[in-house]
N, C-alpha and C positions, 0 to 999 in steps of 0.2 A: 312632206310628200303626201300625195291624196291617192287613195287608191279608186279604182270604180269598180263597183260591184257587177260580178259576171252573173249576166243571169243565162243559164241553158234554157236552148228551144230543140224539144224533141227535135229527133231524126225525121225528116220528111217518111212516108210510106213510099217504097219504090212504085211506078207503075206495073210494074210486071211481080207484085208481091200478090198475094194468096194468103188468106187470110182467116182464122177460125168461124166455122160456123156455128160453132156452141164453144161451151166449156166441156173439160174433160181429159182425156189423156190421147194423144197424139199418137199413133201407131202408121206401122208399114201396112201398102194393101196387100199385102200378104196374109192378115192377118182376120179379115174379111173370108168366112165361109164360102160366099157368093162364086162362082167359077172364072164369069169374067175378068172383074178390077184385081185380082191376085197375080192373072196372067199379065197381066199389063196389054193387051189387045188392045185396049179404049184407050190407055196413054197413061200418064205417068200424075201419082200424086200422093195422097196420104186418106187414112182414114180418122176419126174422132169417135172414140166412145166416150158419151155425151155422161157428164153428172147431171144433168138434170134436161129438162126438157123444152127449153128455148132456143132455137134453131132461127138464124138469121144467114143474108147474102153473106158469100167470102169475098165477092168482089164487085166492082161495079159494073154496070152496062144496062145491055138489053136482052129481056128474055125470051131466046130464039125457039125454044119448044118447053110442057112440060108433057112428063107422060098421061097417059090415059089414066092410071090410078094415081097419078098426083105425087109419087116418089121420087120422081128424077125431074128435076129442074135445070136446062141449059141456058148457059149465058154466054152471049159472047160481049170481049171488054171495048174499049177505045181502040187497043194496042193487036186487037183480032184475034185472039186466045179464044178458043171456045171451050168453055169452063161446065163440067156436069158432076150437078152434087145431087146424092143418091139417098135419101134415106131406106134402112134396111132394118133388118129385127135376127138377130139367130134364131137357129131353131125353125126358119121357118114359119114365127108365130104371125098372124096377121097382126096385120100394122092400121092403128086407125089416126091418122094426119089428115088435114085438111092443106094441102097449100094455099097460100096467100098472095102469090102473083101468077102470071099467066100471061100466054103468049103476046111479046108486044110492049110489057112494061118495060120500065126504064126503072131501073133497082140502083139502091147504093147500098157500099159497105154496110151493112149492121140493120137494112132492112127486116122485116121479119117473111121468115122463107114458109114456114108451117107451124100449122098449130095442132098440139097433138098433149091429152092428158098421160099420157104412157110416160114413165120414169121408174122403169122396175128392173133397169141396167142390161135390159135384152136389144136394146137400138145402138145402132154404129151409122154411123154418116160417112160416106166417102165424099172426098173431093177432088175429082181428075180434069187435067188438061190434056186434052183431046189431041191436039194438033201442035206436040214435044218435040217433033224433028226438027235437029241442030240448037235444042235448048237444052241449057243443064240447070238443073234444081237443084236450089239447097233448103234442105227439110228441116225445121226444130222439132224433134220428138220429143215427147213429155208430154206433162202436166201444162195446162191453159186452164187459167184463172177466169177468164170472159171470154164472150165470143167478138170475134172482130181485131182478135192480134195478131200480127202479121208470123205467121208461120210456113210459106214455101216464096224463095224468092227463086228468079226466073232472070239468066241473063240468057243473052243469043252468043 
């Protein structure tokens, strides 16, 4: 008798997955000073306070606005999510980032979103879906290793 050797193939990423934009520890937007993303007014999603300071896309598409001072980067996907990741600072402190796309691009997973020498644990990144009505989310909270793992999946 012969056996054949199984080899696994990761799980595809879902389309409608949402995905780390750094590494760090995964928190509710509750948890976010800010007044807005706590309320959930914008929509529904998670925040990351980052270990370090590499900040890339969570998801793919195209980048439909960012802001004037370069913190809030919108994306909408394939599947028409419109997806808005926020860098923030507590306290208040000024934030000095550079973003690295701009309205127009065409982004994937694990691009890089901003560049910024701040790593002194005062940054949080949100990441909300705008446009939640009749989707339900499910959230990994925790620790994330890299940025680009899939952490909020999204069915209708």
């Amino acid at each position: 008798m012969t056996f054949k050797k199984r080899t696994e193939k990761p799980a595809p990423m879902s389309a409608n997955a949402i995905c780390s934009c750094c590494s760090g520890e995964v928190k509710s937007l509750e948890n976010i000073s800010d007044e807005l993303f706590p309320s959930m007014f914008v929509g529904d999603g998670f925040c990351i306070v980052p270990s370090n300071n590499k900040f890339v896309c969570p998801v793919s598409g195209e980048v439909k606005d960012v802001s004037e001072n370069g913190f809030d980067v919108t994306i909408k996907t394939s599947d028409e999510l419109i997806v808005i990741v926020s860098l923030g600072r507590e306290e208040n402190k000024p934030i000095e980032a550079e973003a690295c796309v701009q309205r127009g691009d065409i982004v994937s997973v694990g691009n890089e979103l901003w560049k910024t020498d701040i790593n002194d644990g005062t940054l949080v990144c949100a990441v909300v879906v705008t446009n939640c009505n009749g989707k339900e989310f499910k959230i990994k909270y925790g620790s994330v290793k890299q940025p680009g793992q899939p952490i909020m999946d999204i069915s209708v």
